[in-house]
Each structure stands twice: as C-alpha cells, then as structure tokens.
Backbone as XML, in Angstrom:
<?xml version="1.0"?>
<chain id="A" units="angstrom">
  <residue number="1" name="UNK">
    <atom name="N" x="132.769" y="133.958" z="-16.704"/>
    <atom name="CA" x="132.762" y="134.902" z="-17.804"/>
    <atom name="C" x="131.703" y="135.985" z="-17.614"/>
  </residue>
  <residue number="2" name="UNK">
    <atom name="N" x="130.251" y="135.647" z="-16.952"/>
    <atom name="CA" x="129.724" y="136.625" z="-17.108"/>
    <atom name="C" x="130.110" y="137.490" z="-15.886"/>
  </residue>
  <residue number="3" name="UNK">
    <atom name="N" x="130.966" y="137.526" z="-14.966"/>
    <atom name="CA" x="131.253" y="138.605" z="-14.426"/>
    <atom name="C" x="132.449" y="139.180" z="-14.531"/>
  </residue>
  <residue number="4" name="UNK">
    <atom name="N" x="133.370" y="139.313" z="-15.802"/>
    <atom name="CA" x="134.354" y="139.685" z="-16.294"/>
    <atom name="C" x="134.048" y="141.402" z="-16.397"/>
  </residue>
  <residue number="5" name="UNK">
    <atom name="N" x="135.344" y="141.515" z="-15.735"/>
    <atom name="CA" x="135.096" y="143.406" z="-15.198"/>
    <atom name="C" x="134.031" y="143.851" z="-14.305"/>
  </residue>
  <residue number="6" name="UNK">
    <atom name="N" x="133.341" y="142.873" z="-13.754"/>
    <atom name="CA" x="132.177" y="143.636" z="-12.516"/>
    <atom name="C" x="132.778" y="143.860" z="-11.207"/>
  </residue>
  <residue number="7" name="UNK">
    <atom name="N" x="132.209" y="144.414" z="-10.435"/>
    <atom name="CA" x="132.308" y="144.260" z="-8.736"/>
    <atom name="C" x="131.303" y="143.152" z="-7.962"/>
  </residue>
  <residue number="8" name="UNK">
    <atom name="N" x="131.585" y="142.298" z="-7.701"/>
    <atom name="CA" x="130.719" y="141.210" z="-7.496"/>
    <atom name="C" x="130.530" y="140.996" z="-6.099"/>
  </residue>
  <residue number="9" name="UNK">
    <atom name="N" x="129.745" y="140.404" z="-5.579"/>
    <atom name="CA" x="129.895" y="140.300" z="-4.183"/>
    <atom name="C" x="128.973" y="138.564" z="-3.915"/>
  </residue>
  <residue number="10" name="UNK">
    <atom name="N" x="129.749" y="137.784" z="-3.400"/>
    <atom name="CA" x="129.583" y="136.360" z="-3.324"/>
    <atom name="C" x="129.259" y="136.225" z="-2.295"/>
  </residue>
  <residue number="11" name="UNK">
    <atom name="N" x="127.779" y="136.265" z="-2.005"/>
    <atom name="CA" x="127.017" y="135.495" z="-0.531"/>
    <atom name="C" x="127.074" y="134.404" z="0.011"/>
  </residue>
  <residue number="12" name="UNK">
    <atom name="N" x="127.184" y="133.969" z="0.877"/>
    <atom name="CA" x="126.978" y="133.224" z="1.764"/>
    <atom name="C" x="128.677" y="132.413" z="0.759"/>
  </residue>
  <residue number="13" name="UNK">
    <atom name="N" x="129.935" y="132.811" z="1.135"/>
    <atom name="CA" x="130.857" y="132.218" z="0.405"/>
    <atom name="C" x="131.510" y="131.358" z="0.585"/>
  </residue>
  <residue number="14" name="UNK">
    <atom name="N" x="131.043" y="130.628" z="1.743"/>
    <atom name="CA" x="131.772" y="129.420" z="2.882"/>
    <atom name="C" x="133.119" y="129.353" z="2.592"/>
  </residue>
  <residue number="15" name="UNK">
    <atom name="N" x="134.113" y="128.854" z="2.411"/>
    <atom name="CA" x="134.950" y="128.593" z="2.173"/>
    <atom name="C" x="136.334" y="129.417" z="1.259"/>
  </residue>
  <residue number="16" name="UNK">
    <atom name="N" x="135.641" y="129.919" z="0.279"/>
    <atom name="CA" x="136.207" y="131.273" z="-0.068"/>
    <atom name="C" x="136.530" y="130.824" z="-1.583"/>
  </residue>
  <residue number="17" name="UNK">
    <atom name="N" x="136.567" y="129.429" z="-2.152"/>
    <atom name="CA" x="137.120" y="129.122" z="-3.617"/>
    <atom name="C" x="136.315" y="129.796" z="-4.098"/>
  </residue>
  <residue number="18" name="UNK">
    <atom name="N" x="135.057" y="129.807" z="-4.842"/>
    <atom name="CA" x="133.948" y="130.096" z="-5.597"/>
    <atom name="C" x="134.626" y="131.780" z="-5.637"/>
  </residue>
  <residue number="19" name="UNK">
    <atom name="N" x="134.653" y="132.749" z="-4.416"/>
    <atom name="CA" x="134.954" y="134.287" z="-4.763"/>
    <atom name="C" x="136.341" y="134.036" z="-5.382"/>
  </residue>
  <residue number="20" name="UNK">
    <atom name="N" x="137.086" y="133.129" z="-5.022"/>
    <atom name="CA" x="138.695" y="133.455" z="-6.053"/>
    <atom name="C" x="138.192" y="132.946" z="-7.593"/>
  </residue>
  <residue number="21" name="UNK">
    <atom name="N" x="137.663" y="132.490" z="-7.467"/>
    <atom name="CA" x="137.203" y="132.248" z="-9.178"/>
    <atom name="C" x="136.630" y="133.083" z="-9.320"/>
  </residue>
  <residue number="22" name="UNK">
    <atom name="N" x="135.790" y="133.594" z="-8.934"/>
    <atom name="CA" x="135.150" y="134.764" z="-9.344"/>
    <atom name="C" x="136.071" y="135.875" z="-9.996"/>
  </residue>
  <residue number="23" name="UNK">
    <atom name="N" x="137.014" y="136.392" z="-8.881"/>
    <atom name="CA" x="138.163" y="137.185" z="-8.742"/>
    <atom name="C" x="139.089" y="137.027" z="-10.112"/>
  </residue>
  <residue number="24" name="UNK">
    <atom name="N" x="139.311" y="135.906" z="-10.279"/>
    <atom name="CA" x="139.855" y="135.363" z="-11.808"/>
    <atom name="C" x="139.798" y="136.534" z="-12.815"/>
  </residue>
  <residue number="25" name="UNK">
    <atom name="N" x="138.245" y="136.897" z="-12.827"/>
    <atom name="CA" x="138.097" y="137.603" z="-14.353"/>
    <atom name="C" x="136.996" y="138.892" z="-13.820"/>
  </residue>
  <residue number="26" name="UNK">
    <atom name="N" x="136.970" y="138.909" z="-12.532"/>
    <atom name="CA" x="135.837" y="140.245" z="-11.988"/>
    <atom name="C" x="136.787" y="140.967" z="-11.353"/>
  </residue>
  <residue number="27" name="UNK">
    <atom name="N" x="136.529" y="142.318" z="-11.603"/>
    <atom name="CA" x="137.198" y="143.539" z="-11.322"/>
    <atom name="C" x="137.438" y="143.444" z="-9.717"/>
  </residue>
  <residue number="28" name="UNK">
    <atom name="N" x="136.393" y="142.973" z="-9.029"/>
    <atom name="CA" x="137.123" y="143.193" z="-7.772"/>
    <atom name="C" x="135.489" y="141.806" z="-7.218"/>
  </residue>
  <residue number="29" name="UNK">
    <atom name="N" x="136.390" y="141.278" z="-6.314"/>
    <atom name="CA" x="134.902" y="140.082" z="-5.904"/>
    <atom name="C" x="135.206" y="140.226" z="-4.300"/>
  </residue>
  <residue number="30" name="UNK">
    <atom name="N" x="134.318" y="140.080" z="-3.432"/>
    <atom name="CA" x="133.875" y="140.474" z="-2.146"/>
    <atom name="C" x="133.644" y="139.312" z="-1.498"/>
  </residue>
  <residue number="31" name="UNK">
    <atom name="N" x="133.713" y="138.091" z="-1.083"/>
    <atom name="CA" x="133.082" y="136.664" z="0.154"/>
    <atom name="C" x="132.548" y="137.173" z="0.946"/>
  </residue>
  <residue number="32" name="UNK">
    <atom name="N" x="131.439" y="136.672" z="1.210"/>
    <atom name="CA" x="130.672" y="137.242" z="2.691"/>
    <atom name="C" x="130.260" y="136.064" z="3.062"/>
  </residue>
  <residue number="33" name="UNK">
    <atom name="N" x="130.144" y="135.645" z="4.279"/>
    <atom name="CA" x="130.175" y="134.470" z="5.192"/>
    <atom name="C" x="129.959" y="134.644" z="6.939"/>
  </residue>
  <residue number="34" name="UNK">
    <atom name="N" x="129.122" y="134.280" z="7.236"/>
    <atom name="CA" x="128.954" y="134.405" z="8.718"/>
    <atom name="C" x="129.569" y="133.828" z="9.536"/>
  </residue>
  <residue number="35" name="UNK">
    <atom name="N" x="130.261" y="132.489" z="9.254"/>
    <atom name="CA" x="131.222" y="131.785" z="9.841"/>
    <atom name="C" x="132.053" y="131.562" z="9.942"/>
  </residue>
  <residue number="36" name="UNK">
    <atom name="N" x="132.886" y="131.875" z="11.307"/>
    <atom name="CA" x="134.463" y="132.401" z="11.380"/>
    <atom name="C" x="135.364" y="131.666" z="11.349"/>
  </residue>
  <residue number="37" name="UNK">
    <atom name="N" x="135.424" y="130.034" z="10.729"/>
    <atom name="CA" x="136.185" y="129.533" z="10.873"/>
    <atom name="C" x="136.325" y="129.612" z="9.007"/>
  </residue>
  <residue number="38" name="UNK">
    <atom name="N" x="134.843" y="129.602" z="8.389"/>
    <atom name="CA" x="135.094" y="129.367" z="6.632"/>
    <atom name="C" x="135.737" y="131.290" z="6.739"/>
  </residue>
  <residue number="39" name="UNK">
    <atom name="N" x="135.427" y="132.416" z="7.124"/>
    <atom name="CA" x="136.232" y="133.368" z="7.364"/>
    <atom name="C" x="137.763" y="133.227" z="7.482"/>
  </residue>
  <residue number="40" name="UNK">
    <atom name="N" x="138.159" y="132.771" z="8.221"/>
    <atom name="CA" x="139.096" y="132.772" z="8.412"/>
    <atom name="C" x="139.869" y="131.538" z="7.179"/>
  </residue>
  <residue number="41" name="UNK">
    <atom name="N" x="139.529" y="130.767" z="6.818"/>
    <atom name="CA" x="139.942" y="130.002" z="6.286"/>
    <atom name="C" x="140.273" y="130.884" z="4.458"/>
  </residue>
  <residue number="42" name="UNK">
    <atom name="N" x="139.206" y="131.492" z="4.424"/>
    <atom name="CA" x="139.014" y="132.356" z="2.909"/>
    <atom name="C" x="140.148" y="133.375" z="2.918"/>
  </residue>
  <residue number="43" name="UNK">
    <atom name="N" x="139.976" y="134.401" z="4.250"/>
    <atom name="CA" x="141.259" y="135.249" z="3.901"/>
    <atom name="C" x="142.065" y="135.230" z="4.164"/>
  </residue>
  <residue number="44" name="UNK">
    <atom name="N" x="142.638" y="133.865" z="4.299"/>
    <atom name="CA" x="144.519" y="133.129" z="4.895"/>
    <atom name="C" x="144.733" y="132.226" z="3.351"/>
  </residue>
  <residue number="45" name="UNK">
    <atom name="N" x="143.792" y="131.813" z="2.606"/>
    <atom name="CA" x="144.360" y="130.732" z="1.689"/>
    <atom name="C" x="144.336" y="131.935" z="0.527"/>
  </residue>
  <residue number="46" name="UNK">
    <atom name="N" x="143.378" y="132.268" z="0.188"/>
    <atom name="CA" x="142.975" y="133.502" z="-1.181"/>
    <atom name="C" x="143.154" y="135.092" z="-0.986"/>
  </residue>
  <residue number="47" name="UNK">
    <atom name="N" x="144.434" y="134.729" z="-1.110"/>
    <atom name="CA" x="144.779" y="136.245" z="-0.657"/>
    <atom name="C" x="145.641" y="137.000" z="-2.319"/>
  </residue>
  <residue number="48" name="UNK">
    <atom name="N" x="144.929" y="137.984" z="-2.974"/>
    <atom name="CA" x="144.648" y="138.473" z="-4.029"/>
    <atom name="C" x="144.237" y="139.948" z="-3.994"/>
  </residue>
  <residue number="49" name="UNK">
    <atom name="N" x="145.134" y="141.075" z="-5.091"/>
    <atom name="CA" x="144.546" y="142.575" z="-4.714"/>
    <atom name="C" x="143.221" y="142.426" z="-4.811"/>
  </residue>
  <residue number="50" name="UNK">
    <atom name="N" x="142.259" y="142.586" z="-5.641"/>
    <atom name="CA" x="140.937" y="142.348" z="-6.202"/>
    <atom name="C" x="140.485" y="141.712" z="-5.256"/>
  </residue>
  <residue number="51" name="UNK">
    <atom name="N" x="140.569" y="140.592" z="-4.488"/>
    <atom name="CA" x="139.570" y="139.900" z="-3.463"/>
    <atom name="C" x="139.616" y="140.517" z="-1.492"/>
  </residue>
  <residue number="52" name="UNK">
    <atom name="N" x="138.709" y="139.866" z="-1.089"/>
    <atom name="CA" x="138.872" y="140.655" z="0.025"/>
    <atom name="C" x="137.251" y="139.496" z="0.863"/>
  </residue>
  <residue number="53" name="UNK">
    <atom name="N" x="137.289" y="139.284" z="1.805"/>
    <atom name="CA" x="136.364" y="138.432" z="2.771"/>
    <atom name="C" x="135.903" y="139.437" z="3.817"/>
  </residue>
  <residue number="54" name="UNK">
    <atom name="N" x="134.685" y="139.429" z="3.771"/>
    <atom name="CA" x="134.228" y="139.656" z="4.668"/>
    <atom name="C" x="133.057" y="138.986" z="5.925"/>
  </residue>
  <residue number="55" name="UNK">
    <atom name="N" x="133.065" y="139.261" z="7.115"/>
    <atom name="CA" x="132.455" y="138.016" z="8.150"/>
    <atom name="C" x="130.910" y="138.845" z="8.538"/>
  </residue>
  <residue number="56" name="UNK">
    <atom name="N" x="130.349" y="138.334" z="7.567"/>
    <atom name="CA" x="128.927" y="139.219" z="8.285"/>
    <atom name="C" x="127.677" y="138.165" z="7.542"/>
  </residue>
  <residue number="57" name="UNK">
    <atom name="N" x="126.636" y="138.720" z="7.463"/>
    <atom name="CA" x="125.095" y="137.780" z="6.914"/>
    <atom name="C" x="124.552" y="138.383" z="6.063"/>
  </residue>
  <residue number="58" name="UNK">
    <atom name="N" x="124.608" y="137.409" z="5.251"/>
    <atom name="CA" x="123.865" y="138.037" z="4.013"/>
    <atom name="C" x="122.531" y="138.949" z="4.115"/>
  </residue>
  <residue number="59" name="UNK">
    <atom name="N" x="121.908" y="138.794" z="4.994"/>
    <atom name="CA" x="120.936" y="139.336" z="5.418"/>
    <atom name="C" x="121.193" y="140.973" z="6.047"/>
  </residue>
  <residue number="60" name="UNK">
    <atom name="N" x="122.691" y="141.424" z="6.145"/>
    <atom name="CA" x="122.778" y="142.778" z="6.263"/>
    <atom name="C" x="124.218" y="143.279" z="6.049"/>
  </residue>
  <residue number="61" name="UNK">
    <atom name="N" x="125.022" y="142.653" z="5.059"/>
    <atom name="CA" x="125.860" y="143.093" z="4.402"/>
    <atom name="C" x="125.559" y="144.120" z="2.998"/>
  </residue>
  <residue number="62" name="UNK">
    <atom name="N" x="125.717" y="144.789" z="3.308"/>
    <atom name="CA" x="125.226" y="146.227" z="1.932"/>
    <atom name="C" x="126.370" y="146.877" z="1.477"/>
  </residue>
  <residue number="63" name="UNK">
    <atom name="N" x="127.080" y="146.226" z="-0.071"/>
    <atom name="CA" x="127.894" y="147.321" z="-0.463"/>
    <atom name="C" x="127.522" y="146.929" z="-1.942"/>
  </residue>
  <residue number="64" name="UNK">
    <atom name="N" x="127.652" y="148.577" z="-2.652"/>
    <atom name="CA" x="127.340" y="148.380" z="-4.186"/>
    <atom name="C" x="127.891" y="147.481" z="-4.752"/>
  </residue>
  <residue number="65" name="UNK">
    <atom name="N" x="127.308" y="146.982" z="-5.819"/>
    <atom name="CA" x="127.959" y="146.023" z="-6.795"/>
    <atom name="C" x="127.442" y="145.974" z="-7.864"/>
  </residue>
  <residue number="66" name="UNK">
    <atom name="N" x="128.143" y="145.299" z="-9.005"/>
    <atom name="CA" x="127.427" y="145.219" z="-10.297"/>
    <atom name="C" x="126.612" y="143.643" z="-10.812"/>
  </residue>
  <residue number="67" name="UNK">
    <atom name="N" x="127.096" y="142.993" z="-9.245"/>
    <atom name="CA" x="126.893" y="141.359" z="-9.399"/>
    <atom name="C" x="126.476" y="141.038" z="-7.827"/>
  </residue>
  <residue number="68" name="UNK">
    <atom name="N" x="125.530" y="140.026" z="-7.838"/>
    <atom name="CA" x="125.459" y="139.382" z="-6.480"/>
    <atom name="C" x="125.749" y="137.738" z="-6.964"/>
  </residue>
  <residue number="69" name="UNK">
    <atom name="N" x="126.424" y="137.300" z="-6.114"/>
    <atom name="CA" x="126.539" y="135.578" z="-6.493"/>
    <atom name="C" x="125.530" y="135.057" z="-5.293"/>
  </residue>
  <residue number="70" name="UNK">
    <atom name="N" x="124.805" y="134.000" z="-5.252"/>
    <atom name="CA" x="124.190" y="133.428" z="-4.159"/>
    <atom name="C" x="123.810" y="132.095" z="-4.270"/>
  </residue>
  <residue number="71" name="UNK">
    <atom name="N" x="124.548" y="131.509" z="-4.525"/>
    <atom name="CA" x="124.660" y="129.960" z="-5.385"/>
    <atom name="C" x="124.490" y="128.537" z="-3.623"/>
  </residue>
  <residue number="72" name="UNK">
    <atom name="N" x="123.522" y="128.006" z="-4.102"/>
    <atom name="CA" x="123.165" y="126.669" z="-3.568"/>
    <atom name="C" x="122.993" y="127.177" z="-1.660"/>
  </residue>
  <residue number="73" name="UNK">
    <atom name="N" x="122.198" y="128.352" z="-1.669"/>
    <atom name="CA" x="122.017" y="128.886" z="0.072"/>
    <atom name="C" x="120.487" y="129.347" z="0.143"/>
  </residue>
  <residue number="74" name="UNK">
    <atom name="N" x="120.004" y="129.804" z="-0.964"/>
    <atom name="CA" x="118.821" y="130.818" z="-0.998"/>
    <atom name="C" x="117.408" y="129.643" z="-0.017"/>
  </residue>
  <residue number="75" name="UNK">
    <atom name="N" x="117.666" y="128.361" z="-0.259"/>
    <atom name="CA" x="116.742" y="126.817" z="0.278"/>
    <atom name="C" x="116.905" y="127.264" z="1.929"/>
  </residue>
  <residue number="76" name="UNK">
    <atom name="N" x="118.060" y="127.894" z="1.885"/>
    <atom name="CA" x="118.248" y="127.984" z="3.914"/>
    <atom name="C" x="117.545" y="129.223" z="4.644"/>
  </residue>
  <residue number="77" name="UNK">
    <atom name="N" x="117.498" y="130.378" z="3.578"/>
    <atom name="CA" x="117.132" y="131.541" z="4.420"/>
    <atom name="C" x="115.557" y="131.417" z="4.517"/>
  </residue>
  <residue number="78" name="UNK">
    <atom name="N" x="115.122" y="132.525" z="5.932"/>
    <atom name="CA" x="113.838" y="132.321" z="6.348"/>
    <atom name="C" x="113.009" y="132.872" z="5.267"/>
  </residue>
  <residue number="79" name="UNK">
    <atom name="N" x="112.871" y="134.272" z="4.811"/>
    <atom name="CA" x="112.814" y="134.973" z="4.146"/>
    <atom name="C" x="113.381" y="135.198" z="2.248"/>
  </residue>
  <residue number="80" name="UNK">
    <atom name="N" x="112.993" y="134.557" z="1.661"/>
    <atom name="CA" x="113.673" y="134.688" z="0.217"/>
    <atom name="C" x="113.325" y="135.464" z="-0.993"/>
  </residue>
  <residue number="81" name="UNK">
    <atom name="N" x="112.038" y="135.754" z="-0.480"/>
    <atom name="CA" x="112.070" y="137.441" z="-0.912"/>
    <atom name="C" x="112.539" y="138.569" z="-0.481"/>
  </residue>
  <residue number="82" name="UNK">
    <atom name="N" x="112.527" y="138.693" z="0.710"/>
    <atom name="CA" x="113.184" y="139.878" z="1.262"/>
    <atom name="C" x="114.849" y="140.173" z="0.986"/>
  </residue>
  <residue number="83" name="UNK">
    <atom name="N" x="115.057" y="139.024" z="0.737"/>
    <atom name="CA" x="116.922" y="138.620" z="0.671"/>
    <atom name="C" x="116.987" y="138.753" z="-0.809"/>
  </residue>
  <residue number="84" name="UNK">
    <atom name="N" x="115.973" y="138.290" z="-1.449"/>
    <atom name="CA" x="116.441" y="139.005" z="-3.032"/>
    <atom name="C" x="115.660" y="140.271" z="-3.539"/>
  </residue>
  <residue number="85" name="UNK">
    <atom name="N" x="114.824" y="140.972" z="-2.055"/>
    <atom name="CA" x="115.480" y="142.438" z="-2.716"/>
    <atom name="C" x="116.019" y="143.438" z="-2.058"/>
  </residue>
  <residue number="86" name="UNK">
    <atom name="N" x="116.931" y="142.577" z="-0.728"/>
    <atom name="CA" x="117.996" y="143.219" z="-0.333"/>
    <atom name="C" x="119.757" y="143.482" z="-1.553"/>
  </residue>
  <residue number="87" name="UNK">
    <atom name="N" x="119.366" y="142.083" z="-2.212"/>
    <atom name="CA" x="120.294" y="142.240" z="-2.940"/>
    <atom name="C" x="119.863" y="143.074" z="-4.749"/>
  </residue>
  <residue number="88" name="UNK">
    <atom name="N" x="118.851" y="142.943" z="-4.473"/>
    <atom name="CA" x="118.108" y="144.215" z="-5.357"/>
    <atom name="C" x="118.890" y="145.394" z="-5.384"/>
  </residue>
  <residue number="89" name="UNK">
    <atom name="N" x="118.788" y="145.804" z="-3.810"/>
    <atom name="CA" x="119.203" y="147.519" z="-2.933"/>
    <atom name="C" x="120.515" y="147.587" z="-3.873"/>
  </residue>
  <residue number="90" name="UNK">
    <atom name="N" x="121.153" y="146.389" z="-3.629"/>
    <atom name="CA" x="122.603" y="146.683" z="-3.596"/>
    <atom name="C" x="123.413" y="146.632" z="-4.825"/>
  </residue>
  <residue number="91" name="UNK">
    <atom name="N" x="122.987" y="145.913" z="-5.753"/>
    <atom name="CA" x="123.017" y="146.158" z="-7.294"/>
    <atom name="C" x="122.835" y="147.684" z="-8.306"/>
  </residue>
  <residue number="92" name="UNK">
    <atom name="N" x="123.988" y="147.910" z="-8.877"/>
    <atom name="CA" x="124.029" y="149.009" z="-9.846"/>
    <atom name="C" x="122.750" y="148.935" z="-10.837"/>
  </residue>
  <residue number="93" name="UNK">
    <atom name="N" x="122.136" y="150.274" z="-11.409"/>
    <atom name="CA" x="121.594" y="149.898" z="-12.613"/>
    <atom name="C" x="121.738" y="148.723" z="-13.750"/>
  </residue>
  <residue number="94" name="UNK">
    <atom name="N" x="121.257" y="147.925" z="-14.123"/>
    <atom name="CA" x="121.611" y="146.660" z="-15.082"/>
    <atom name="C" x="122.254" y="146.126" z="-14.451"/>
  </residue>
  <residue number="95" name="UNK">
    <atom name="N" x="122.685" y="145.363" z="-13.294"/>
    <atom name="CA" x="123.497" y="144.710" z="-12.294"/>
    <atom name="C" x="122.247" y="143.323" z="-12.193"/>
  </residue>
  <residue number="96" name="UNK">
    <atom name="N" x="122.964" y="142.489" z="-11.718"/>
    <atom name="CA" x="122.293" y="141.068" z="-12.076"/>
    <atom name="C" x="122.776" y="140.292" z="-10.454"/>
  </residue>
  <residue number="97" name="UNK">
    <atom name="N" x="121.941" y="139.222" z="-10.255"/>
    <atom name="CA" x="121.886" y="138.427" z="-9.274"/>
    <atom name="C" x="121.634" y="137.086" z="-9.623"/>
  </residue>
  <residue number="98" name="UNK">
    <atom name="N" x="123.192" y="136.543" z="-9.351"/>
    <atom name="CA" x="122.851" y="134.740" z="-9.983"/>
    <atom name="C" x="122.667" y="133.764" z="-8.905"/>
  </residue>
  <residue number="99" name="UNK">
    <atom name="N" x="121.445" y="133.353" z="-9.428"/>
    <atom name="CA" x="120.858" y="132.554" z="-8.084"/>
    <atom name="C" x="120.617" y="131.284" z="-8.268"/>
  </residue>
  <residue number="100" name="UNK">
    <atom name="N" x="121.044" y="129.832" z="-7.677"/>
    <atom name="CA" x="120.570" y="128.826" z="-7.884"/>
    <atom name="C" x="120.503" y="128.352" z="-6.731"/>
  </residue>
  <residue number="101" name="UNK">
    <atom name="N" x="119.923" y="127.118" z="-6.692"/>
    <atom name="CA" x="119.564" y="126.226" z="-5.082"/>
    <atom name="C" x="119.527" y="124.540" z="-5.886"/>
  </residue>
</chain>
C-alpha cells in the first residue's frame, strides 16, 4: 500500500516475487539483481506492462524513483552508508527508502 502510484525500484530483487507485488499497486516497479540466473528467472515468470528486471548492483544502478525497496540485503553490503545515499541520489523530492535487515 505504501507504494500505490509510485515508481519504485526493488534492490537487490533475487528472484523477482517481492517487485511483482510491488507492481500490484505501484505505478511502475523496477528488480535489480546482480545474478543472472535470479535475472533471468524474474523476467521469464513476471512478465507485466508496469514491471521490468534489470541485471546490475545495487551499488550502481541509478534511475529516478519515488521509492527504493531494499528489504533483508543492506547486513551484506561493504559500505551501508554510502548505499543509502546512493539511493538518496536517486529518490524524487519526498521519495522514501524502505529498509529492513
């Protein structure tokens, strides 16, 4: 619900369910994932206008949004400040970043 009508963009999205839920009720939701097999697996099963996978690292994927998702990954990266204010960069005015570990 709280990303109903945003542009969201779902980090580290392994597998790809979490961005189709997303996609559910957000204007348009984005997977990003470094690994080409959960890649490949995301944009062959969840295939939706609004959604879309992409294969890159959270650490230098940059496209606007009004949402960052980054749910149960932030414990892995080297850097976890720098990564939340890369996703700072990339957030609209009043744009939000939901983060848990």
């Amino acid at each position: 619900e709280r990303c109903a009508g945003l542009d969201v963009v779902d980090m580290a999205c392994g597998e790809g369910y979490g961005s189709k839920v997303l996609a559910d009720r957000a204007a348009s939701a984005v997977g990003v994932d470094a690994n080409p097999e959960a890649h490949e697996h995301a944009s062959l099963r969840y295939v939706r206008p609004n959604l879309r996978f992409e294969r890159d690292l959270v650490e230098s994927f940059a496209e606007p949004c009004d949402a960052v998702v980054f749910l149960q990954t932030i414990e892995h990266v080297q850097d976890a400040g720098a990564i939340l204010e890369h996703f700072k960069s990339m957030l609209a005015p009043g744009g939000v970043a939901y983060v848990s570990t």
